[in-house]
OpenMM code with the backbone's topology and positions (N, CA, C; nanometers):
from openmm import Vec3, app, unit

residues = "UNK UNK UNK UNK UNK UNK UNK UNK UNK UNK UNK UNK UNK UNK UNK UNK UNK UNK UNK UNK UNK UNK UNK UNK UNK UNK UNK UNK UNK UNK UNK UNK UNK UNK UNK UNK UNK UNK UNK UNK UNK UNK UNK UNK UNK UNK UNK UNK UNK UNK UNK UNK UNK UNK UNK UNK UNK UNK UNK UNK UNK UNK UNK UNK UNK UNK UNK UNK UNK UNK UNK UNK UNK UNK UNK UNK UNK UNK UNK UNK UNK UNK UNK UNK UNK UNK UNK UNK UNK UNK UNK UNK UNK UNK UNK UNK UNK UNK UNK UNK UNK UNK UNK UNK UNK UNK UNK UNK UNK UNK UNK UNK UNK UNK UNK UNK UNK UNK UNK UNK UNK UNK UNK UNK UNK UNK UNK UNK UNK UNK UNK UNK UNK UNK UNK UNK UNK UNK UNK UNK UNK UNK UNK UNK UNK UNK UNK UNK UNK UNK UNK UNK UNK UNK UNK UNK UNK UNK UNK UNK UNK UNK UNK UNK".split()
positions = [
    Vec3(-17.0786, 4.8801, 11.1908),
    Vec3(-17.1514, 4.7657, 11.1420),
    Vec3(-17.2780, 4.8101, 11.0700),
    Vec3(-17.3743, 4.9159, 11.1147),
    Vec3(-17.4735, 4.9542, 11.0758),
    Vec3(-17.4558, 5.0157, 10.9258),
    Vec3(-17.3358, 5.0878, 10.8894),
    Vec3(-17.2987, 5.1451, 10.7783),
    Vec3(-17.2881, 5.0673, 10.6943),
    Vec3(-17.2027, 4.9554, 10.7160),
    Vec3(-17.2175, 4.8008, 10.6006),
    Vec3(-17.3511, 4.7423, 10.5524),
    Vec3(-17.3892, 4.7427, 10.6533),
    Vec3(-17.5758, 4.6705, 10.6353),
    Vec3(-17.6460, 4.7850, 10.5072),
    Vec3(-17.5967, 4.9061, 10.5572),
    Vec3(-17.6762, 5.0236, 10.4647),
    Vec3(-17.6123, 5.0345, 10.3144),
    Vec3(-17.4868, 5.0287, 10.3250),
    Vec3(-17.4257, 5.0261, 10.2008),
    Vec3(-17.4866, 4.8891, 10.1342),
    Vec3(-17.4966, 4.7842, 10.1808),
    Vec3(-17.5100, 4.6397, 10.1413),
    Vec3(-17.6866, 4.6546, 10.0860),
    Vec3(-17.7247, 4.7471, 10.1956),
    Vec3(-17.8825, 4.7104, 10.1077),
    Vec3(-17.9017, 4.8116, 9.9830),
    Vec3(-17.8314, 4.9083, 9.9912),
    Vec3(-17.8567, 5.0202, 9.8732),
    Vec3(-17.8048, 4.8843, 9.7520),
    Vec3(-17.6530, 4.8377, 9.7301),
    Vec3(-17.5726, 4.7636, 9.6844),
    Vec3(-17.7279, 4.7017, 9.6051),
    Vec3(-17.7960, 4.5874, 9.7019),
    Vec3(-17.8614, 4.5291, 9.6678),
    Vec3(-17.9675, 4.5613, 9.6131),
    Vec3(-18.0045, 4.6758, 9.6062),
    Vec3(-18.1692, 4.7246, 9.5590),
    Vec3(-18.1250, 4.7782, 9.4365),
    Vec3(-18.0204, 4.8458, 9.4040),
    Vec3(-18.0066, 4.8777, 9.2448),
    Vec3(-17.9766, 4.7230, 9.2165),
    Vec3(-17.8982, 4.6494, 9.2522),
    Vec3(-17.9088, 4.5131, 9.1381),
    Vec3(-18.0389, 4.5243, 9.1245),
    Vec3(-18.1297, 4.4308, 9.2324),
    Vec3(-18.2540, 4.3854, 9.1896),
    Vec3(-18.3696, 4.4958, 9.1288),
    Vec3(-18.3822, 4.6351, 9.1076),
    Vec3(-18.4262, 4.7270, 9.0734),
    Vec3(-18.5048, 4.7086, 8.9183),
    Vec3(-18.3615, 4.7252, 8.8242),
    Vec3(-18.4135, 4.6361, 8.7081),
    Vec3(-18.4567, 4.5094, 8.7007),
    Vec3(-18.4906, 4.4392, 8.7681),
    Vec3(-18.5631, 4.2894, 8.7717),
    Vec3(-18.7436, 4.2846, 8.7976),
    Vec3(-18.7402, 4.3972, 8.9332),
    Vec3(-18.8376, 4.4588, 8.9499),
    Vec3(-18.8876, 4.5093, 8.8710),
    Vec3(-18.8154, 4.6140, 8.7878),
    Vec3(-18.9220, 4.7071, 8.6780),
    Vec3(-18.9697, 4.6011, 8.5410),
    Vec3(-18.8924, 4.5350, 8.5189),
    Vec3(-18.9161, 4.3912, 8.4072),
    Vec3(-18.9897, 4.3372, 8.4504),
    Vec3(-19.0428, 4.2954, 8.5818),
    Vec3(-19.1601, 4.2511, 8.6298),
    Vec3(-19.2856, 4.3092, 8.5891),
    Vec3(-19.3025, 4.4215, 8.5764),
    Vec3(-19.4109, 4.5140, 8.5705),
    Vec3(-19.4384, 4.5710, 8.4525),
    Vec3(-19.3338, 4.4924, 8.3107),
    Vec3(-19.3634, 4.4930, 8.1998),
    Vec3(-19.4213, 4.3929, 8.1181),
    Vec3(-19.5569, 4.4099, 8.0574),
    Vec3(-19.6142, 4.3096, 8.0092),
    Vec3(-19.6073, 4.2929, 7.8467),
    Vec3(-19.6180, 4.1724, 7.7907),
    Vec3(-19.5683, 4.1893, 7.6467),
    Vec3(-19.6802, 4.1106, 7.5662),
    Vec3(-19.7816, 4.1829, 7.4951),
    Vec3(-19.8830, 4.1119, 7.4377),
    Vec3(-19.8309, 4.0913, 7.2842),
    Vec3(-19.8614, 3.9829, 7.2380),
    Vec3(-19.8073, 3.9198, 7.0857),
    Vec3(-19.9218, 3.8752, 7.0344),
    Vec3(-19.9053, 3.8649, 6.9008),
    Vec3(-20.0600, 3.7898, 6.8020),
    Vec3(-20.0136, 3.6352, 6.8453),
    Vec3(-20.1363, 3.5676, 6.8817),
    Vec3(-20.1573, 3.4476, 6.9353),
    Vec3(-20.0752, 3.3293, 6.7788),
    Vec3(-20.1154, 3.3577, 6.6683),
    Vec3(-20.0509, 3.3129, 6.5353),
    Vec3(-19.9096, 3.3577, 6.4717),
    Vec3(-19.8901, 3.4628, 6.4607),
    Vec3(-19.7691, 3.4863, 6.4027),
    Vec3(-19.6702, 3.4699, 6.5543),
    Vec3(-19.7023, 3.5651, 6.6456),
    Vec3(-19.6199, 3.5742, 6.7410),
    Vec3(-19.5544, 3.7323, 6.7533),
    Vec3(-19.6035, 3.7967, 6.6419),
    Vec3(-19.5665, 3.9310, 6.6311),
    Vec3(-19.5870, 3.9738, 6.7586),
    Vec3(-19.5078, 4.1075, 6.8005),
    Vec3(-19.5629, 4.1611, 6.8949),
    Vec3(-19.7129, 4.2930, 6.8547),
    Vec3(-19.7864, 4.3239, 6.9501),
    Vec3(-19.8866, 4.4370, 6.9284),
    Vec3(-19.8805, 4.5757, 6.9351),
    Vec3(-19.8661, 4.6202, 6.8898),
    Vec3(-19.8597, 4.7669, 6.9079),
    Vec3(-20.0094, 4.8115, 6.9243),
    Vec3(-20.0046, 4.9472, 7.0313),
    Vec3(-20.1373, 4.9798, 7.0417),
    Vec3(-20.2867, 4.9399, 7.1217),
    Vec3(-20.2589, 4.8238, 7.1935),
    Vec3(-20.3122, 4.7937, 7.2605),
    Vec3(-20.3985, 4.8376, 7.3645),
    Vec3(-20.4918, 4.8532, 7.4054),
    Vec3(-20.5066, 4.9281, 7.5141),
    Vec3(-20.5725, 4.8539, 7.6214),
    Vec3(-20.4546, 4.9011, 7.7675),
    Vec3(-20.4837, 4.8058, 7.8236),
    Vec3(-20.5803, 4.8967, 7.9574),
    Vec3(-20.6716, 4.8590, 8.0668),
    Vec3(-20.7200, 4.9239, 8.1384),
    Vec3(-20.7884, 4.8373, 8.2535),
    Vec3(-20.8728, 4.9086, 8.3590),
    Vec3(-20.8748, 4.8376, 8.4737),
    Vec3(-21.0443, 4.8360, 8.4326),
    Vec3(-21.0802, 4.7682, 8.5320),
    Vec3(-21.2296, 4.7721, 8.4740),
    Vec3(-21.3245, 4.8793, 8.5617),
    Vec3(-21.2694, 4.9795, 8.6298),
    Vec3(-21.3139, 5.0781, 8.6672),
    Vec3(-21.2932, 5.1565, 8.5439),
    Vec3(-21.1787, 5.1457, 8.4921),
    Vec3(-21.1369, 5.2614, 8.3279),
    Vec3(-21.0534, 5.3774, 8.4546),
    Vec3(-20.9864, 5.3522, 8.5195),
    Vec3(-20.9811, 5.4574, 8.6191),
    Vec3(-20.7763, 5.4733, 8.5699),
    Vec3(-20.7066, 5.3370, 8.5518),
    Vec3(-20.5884, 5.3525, 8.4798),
    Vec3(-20.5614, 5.2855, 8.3532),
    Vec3(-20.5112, 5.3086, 8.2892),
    Vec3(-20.4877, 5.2649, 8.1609),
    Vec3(-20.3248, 5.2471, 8.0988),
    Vec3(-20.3136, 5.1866, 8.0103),
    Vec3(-20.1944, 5.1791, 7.9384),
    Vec3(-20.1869, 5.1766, 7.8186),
    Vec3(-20.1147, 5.1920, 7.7079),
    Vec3(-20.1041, 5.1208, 7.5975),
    Vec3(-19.9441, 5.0518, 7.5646),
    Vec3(-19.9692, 4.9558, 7.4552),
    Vec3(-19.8351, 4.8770, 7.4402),
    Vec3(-19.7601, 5.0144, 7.3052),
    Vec3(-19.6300, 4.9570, 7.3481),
    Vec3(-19.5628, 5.0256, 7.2192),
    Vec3(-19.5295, 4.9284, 7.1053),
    Vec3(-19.4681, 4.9474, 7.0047),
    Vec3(-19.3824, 4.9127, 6.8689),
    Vec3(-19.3556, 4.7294, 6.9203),
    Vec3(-19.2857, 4.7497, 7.0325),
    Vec3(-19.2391, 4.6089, 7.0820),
    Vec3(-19.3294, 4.5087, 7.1311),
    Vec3(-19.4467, 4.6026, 7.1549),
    Vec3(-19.6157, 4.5301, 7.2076),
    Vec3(-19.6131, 4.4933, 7.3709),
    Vec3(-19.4889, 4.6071, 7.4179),
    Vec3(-19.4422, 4.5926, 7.5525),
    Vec3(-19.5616, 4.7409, 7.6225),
    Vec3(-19.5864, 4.7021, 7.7640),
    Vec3(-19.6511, 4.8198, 7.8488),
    Vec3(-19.5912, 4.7884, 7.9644),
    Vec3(-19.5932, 4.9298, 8.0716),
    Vec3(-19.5841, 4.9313, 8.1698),
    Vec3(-19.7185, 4.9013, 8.2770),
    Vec3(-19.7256, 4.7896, 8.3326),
    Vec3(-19.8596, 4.7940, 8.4217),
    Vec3(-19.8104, 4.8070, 8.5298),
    Vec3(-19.7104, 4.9118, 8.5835),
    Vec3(-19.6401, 4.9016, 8.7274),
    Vec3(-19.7928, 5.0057, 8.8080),
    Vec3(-19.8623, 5.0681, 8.7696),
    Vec3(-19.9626, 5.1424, 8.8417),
    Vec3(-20.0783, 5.1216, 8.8642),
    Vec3(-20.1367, 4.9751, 8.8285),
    Vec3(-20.2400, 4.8584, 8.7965),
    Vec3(-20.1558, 4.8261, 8.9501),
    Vec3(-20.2983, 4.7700, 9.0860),
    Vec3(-20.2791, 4.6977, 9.1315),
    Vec3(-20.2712, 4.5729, 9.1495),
    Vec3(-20.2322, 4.5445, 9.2447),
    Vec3(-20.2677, 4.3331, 9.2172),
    Vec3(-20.3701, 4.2708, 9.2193),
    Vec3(-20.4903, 4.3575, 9.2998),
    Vec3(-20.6007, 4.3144, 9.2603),
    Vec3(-20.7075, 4.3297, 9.1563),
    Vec3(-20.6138, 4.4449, 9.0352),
    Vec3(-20.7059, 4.4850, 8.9674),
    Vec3(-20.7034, 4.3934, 8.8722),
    Vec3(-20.8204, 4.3436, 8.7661),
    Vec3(-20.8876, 4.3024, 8.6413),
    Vec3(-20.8151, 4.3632, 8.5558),
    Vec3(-20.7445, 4.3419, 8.4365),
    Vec3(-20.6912, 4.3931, 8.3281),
    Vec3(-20.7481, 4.3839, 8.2091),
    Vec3(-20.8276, 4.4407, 8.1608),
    Vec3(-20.8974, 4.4342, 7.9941),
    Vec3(-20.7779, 4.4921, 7.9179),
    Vec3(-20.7415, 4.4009, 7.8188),
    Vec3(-20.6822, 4.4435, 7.6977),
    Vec3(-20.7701, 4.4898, 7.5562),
    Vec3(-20.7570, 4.5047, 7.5074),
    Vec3(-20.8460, 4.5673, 7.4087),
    Vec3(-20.7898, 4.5688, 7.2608),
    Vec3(-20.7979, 4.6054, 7.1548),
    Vec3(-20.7517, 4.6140, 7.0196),
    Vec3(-20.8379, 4.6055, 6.8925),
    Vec3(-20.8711, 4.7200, 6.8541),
    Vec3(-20.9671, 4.6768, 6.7290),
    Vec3(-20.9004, 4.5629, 6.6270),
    Vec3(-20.8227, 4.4936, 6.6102),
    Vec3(-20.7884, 4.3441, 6.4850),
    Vec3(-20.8188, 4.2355, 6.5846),
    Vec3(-20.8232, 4.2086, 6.7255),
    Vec3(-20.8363, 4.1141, 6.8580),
    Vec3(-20.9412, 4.1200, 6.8985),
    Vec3(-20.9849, 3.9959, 6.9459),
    Vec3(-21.0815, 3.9701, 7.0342),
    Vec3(-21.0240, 4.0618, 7.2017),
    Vec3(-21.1159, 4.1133, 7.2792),
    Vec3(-21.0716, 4.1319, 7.4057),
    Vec3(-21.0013, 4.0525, 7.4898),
    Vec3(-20.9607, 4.0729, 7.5894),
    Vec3(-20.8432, 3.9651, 7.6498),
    Vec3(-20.9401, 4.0032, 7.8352),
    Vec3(-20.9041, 3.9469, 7.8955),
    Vec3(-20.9747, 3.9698, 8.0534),
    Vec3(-20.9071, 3.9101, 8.1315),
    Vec3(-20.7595, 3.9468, 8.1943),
    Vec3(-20.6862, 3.8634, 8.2823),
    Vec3(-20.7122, 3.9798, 8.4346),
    Vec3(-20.6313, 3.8533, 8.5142),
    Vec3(-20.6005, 3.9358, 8.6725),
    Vec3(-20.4402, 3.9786, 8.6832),
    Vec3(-20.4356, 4.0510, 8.7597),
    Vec3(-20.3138, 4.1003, 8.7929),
    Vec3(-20.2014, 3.9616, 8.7917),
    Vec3(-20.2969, 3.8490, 8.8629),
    Vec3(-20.2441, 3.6671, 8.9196),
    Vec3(-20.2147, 3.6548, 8.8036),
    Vec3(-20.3007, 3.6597, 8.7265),
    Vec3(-20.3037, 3.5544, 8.6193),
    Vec3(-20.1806, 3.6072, 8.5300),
    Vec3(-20.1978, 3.7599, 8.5184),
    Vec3(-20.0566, 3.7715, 8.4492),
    Vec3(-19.8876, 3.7449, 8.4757),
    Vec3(-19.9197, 3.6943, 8.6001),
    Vec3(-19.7699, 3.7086, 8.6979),
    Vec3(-19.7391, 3.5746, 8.6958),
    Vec3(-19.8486, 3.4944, 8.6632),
    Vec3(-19.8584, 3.3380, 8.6269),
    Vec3(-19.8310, 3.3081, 8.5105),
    Vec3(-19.8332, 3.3634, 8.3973),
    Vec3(-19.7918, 3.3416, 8.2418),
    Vec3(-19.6391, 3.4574, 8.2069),
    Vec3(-19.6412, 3.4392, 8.3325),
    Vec3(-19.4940, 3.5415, 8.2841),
    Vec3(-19.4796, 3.6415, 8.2384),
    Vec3(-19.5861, 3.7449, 8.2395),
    Vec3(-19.6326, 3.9069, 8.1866),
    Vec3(-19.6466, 3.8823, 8.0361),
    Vec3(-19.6747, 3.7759, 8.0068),
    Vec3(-19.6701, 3.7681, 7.8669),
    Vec3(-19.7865, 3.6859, 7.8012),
    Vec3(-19.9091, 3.8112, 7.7383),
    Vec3(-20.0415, 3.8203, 7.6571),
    Vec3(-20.0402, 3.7686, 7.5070),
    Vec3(-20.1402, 3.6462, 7.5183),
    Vec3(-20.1676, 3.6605, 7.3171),
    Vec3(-20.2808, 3.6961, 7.3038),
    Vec3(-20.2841, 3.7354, 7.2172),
    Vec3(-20.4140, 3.7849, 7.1165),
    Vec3(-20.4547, 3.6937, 7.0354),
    Vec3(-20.6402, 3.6725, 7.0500),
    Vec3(-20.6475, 3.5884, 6.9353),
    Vec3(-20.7484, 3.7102, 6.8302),
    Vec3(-20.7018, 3.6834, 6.7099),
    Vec3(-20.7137, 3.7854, 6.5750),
    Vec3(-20.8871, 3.7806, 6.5289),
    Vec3(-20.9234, 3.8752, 6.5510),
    Vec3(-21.0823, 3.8804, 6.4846),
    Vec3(-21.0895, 3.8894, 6.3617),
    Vec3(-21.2300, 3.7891, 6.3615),
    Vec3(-21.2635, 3.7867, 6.2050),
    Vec3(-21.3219, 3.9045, 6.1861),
    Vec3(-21.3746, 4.0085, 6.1127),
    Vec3(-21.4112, 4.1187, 6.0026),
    Vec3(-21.5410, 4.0216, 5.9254),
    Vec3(-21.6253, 4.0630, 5.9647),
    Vec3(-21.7526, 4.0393, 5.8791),
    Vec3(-21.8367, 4.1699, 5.7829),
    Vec3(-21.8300, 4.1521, 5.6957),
    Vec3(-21.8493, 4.2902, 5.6466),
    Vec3(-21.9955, 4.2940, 5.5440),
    Vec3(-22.0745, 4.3518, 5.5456),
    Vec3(-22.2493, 4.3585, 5.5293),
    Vec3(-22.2034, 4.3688, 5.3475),
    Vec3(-22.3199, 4.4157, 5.2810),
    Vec3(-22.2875, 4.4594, 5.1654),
    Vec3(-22.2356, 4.5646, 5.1228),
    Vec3(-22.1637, 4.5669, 5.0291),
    Vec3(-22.0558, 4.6604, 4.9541),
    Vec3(-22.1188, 4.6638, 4.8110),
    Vec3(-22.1302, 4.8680, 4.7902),
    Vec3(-22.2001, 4.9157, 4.6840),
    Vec3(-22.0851, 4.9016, 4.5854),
    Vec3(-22.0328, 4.9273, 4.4603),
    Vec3(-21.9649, 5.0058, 4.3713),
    Vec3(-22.0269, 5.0603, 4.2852),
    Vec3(-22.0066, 5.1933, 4.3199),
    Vec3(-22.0778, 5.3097, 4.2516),
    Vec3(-21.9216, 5.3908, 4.1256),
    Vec3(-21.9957, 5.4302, 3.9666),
    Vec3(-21.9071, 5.4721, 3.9244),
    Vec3(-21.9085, 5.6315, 3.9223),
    Vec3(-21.9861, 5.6830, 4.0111),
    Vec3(-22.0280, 5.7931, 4.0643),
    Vec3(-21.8871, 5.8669, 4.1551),
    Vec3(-21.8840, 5.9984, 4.1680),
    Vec3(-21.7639, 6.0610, 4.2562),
    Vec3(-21.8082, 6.0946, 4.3477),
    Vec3(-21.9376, 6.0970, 4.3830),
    Vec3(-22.0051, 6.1191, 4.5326),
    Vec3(-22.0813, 6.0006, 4.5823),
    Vec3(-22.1283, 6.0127, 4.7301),
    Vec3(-22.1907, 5.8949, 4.7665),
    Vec3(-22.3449, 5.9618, 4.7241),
    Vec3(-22.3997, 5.8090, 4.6945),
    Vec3(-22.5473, 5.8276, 4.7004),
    Vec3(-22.6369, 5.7313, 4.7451),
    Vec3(-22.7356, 5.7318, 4.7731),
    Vec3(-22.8105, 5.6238, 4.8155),
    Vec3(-22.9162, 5.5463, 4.7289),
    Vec3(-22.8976, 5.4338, 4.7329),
    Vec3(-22.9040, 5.2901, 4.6006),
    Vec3(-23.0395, 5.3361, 4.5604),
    Vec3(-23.1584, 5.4312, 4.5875),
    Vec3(-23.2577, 5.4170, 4.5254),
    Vec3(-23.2452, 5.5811, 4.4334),
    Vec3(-23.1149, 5.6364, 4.4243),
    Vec3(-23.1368, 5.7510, 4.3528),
    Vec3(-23.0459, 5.7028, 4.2465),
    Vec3(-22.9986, 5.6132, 4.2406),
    Vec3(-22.9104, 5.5736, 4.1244),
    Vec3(-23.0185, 5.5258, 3.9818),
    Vec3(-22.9732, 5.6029, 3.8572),
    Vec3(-23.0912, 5.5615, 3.7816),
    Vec3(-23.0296, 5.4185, 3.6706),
    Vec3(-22.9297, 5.3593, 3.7255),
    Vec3(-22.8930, 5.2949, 3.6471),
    Vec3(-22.9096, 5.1172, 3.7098),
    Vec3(-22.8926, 5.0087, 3.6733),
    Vec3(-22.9315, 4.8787, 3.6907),
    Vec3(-22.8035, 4.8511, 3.8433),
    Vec3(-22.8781, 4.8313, 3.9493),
    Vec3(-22.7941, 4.7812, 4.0128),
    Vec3(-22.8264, 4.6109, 4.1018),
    Vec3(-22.6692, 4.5470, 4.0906),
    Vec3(-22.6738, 4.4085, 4.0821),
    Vec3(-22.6282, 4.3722, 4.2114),
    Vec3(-22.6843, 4.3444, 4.3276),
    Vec3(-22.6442, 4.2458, 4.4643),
    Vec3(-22.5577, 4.1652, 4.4402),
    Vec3(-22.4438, 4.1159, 4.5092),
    Vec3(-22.3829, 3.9778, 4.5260),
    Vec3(-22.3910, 3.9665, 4.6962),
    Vec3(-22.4741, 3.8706, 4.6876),
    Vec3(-22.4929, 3.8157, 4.8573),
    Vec3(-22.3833, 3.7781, 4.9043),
    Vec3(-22.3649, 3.7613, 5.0578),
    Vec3(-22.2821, 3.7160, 5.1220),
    Vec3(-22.2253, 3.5668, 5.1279),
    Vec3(-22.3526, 3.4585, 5.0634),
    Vec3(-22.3831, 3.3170, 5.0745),
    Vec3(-22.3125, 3.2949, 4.9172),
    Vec3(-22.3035, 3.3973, 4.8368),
    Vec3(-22.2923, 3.3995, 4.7017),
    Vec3(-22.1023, 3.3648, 4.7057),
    Vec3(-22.0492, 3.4902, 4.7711),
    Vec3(-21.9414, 3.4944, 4.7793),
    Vec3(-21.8603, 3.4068, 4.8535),
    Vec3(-21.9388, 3.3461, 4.9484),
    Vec3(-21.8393, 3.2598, 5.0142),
    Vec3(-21.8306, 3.1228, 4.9308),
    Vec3(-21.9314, 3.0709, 4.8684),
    Vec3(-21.9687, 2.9868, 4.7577),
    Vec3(-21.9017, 2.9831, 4.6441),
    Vec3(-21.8985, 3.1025, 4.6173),
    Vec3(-21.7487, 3.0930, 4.4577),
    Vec3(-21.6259, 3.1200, 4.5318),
    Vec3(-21.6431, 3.1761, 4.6633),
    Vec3(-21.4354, 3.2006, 4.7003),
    Vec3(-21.3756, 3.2370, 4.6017),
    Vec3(-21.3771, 3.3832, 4.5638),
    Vec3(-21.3156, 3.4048, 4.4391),
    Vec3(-21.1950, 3.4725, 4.4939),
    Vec3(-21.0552, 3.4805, 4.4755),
    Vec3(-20.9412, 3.5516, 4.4974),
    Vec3(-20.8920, 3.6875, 4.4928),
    Vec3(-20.9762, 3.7437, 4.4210),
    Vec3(-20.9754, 3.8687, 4.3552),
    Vec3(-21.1417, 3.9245, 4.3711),
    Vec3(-21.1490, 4.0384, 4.3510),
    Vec3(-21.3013, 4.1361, 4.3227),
    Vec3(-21.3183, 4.1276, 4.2356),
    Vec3(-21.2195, 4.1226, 4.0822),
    Vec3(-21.2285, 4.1052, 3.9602),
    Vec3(-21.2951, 3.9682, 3.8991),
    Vec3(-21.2097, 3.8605, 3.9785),
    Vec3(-21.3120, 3.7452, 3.9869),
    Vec3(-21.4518, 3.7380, 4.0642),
    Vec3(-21.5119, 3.7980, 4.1252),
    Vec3(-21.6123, 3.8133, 4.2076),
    Vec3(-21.6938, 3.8712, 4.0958),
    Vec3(-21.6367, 3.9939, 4.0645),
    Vec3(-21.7465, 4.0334, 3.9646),
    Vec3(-21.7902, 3.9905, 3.8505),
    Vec3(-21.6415, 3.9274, 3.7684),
    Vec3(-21.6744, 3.8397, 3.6670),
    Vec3(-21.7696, 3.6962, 3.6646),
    Vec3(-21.7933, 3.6083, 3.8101),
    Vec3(-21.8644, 3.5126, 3.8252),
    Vec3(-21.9709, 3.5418, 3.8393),
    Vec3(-22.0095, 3.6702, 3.8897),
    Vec3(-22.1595, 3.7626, 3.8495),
    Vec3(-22.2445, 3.7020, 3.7445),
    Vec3(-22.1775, 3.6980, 3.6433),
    Vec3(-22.2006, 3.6992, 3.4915),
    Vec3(-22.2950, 3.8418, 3.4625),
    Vec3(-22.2802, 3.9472, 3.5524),
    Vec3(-22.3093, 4.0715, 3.4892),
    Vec3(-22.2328, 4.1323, 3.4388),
    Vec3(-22.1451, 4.1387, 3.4481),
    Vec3(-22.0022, 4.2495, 3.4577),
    Vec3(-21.8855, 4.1438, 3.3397),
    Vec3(-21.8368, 4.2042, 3.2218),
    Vec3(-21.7498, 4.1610, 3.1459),
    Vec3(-21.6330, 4.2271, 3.2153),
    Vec3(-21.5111, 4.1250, 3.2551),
    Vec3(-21.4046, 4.1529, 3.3753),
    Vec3(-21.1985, 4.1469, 3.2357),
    Vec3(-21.1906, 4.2841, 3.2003),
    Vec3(-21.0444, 4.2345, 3.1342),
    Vec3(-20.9549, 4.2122, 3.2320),
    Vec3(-20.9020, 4.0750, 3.2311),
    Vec3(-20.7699, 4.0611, 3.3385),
    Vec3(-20.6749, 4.0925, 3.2441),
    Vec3(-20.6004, 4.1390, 3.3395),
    Vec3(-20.4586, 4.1857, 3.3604),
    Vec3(-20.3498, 4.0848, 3.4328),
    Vec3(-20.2310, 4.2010, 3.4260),
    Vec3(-20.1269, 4.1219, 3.5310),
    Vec3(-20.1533, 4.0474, 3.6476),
    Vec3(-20.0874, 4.0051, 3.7350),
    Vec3(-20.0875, 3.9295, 3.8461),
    Vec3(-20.2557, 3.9568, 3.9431),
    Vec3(-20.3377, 3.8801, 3.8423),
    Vec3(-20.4456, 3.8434, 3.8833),
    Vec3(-20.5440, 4.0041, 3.9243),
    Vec3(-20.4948, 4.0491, 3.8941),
    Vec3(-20.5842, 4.2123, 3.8598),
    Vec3(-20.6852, 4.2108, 3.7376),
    Vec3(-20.8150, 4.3336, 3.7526),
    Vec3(-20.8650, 4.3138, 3.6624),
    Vec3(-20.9474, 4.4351, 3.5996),
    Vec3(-21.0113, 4.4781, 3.5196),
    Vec3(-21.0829, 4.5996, 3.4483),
    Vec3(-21.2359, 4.5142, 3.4383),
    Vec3(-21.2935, 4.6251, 3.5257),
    Vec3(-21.4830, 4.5685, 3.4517),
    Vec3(-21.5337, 4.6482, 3.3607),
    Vec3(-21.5176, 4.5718, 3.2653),
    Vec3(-21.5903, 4.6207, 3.1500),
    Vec3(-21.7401, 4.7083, 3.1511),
    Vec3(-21.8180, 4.8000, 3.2090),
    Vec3(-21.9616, 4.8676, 3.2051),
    Vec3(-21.9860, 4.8891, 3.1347),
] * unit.nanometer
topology = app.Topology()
chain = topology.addChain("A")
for resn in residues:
    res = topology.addResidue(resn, chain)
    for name in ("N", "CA", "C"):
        topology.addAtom(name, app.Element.getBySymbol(name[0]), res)
């Protein structure tokens, strides 16, 4: 009788085995498209284990305990901050919501090295940040052409040449 019970529980632990390890796979996706993430990095808030997602935006968190804090991470994402609960409650399955990119001013120099704006001996023209969001131009070519410094030859599919 004892031999049945043993055969019966081995029987039973490879079924449920893979169910188990699918448990302990988490799948973070972009909150908008739905894509999955690649690259992710996921960690405890000691930093003591870590993970990252693959291609499929799938990780293994089988070595994360249940009580640990999970920071997800991703330079294009905002951070993510779940519990072990909370993930076992949404079904191992993370969105990302997509960060905006704010970006300071941008030189164009027709120079092949960098230099710094007060050794340049030639006229240089700012376009503010308040400027650009104000014309919403589609292109850089249009950006520069609404300047009205810069004579802009368009081209094909909305491309363009600045005239200097």
């Amino acid at each position: 009788m004892g031999h049945k019970k043993l055969i019966t529980w081995v029987l039973f632990s490879l079924l449920l085995t893979p169910f188990l390890l699918h448990a302990q796979t988490v799948t973070v996706t972009d909150e908008s498209t739905l894509q999955p993430v690649e690259d992710v990095y996921i960690y405890n808030t000691q930093k003591s284990k870590t993970a990252v997602t693959n291609a499929k935006g799938q990780a293994d968190i089988s070595r994360f305990a249940s009580s640990d804090t999970l920071i997800f991470q991703h330079p294009s994402f905002k951070q993510l901050v779940r519990t072990a609960g909370q993930l076992e409650q949404q079904g191992f399955e993370v969105k990302l919501t997509e960060r905006t990119v704010m970006l300071d001013e941008i030189f164009v120099s027709a120079s092949k090295r960098e230099q710094d704006q007060t050794e340049i001996p030639r006229k240089i023209t700012q376009i503010q940040t308040e400027e650009v969001a104000f014309t919403n131009p589609q292109t850089a070519a249009d950006l520069l052409q609404a300047s009205g410094e810069v004579f802009v030859q368009k081209s094909q599919l909305g491309g363009g040449s600045p005239m200097i």
